[in-house]
N, C-alpha and C positions, 0 to 999 in steps of 0.2 A: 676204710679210713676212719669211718666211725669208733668198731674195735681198737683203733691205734689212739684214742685220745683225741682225735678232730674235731674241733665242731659239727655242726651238722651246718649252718649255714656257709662255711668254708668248704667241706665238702662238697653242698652244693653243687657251688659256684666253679670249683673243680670238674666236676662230673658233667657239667652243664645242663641240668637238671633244674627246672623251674619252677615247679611246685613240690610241697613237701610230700602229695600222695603218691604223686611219681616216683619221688627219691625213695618214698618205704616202700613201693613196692617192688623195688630190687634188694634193700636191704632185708633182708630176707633170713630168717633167726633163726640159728642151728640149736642143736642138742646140747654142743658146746657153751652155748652162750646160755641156755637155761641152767644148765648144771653152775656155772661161773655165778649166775645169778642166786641160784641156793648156795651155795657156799657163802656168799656176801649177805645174803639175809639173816642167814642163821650166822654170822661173826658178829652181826649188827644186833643181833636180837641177843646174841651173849654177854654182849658190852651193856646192856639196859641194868640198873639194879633192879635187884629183885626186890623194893620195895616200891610202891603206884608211887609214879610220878605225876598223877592229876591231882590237881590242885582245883578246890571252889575256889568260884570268882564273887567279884559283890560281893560276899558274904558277912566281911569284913568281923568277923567273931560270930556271928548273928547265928542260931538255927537258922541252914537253909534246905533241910530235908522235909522234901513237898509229900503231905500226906495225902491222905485222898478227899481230904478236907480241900486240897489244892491250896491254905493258904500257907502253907509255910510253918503254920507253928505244931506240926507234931500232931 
């Protein structure tokens, strides 16, 4: 059910299954699903641009590159 788009608490509640360690311990991860899985990683990770999307915070223009002075100014 899970494969098909189900919730997992609707599943559940289907399966009658009461707690979640129960429920994964039947759900049970094949070769297929790790391959499905690289495939969607690697689509995801080609959709990133290739230039850093991190961003300082605070910094607000300011140096915030910590030296080993640790005070921030360089």
């Amino acid at each position: 059910m899970i494969r098909a788009g189900v919730p997992q608490t609707v599943a559940m509640s289907i399966s009658g299954h009461r707690t979640v360690s129960m429920f994964n311990r039947y759900n049970i991860t094949s070769n297929d699903d790790k391959r499905e899985a690289l495939i969607r990683m690697e689509a995801h990770l080609a959709a990133i641009p290739a230039e850093g999307n991190v961003k300082a915070i605070g910094g607000h223009g300011q140096n915030t590159d910590i030296s080993a002075t640790g005070n921030g100014k360089g």
